[in-house]
N, C-alpha and C positions, 0 to 999 in steps of 0.2 A: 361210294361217295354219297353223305346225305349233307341235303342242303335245304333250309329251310325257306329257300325260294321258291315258287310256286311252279309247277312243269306243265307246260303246256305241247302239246304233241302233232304234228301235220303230216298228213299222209299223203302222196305224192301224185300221183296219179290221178284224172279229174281231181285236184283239189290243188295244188300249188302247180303241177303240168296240166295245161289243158291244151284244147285245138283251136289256133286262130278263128277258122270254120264256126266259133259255138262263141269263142271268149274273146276278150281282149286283152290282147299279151303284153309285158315288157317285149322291148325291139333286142332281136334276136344279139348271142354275143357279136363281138366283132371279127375279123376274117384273123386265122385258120379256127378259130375255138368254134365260128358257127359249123365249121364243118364237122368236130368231133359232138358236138353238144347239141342232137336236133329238137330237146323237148322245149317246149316253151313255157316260160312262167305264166302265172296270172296276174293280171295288171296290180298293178299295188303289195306286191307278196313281199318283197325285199322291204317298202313302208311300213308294212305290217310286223315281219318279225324285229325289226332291227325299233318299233315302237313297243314292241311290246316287253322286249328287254331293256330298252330307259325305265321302264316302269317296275324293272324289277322280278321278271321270269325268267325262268329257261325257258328255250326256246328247241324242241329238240324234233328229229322227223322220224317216223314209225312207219315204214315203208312194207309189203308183203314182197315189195318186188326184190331181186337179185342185182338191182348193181350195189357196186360196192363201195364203201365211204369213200374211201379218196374219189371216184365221179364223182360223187350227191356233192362233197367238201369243193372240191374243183368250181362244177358250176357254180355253186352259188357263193362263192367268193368272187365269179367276175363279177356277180351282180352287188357285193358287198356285204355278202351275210355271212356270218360266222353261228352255226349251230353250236350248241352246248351240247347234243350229243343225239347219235344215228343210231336207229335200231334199222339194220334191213332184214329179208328174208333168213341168212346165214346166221345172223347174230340169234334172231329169233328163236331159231330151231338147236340153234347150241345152247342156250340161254334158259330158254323158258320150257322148248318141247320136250328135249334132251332124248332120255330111254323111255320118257312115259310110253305108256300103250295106249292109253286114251290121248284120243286127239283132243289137242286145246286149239281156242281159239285163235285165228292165224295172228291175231293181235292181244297183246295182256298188259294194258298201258300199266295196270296198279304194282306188276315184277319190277318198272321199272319210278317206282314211286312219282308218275304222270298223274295229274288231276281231271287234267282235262285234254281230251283228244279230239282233232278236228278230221270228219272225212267224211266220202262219200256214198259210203256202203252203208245203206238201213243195219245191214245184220252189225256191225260194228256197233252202229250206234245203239241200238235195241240192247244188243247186250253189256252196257255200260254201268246198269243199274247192277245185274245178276253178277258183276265183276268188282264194282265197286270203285267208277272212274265215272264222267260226266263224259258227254260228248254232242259234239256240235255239227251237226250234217251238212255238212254244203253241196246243194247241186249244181243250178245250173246256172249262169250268169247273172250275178248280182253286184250293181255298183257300191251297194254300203255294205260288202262282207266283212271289210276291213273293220268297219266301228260295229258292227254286230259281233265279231266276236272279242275285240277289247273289250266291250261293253258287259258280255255274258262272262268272258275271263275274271273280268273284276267280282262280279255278282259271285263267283265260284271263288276265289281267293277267300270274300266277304264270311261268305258259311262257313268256310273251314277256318277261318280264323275262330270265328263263335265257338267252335265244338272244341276248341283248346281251351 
């Protein structure tokens, strides 16, 4: 599937799930889903994706972890998001690692023609230029993460329109 919309990627873990303890979270699903569903969003995250596809992105999650699309799809339909498309750990290692022998990086946002990937691990982001994808580090509790990375998405859209 190629689509001349622009892909934008979230990683899940400290970055869309974090810990009430450190963040401020959307209020948890409602009874029984909170008891199948204990991660908690980050405040603004359903704002976030569901503006950044008015504007015209995919909007997809790159996960290292193991669960599996229908959860990632599940949750966050109760919050009202629908992703354009889930890479997790499985898909990854079918996908991108496959028979290699050299190990790749647990992440390859450019396999799945992504521009730009948002997370919280330096080595990811570090290795964005060596890979050939942008990325956006998020750590630890920031109230305007939301317009920081619409903001940087658009400036990323910007270049790569130029280079066509």
């Amino acid at each position: 599937m190629t689509s001349d919309k622009m892909r934008v990627s979230f990683d899940l873990d400290e970055v869309l799930f974090v810990y009430p303890q450190t963040h401020k979270t959307e209020k948890s699903p409602i009874f029984p889903f909170n008891l199948i569903f204990k991660e908690r969003l980050r405040l603004g995250t359903p704002d976030l994706i569901n503006e950044l596809q008015r504007q015209g992105y995919e909007v997809w999650v790159y996960t290292s972890s193991f669960r599996t699309v229908h959860y990632i799809k599940t949750l966050f339909r109760l919050y009202g998001v629908r992703f354009d498309g889930i890479i997790n750990a499985t898909r990854h290692l079918a996908e991108v690692q496959r028979d290699s022998k050299n190990l790749l990086p647990q992440k390859m946002p450019t396999y799945y023609h992504i521009s730009l990937h948002v997370d919280d691990e330096k080595v990811i982001c570090q290795q964005a230029k060596q890979y050939g994808y942008y990325a956006y580090r998020l750590e630890e509790e920031d109230p305007e993460w939301k317009e920081k990375i619409i903001k940087y998405a658009g400036e990323i859209r910007e270049r790569l329109q130029k280079r066509k």
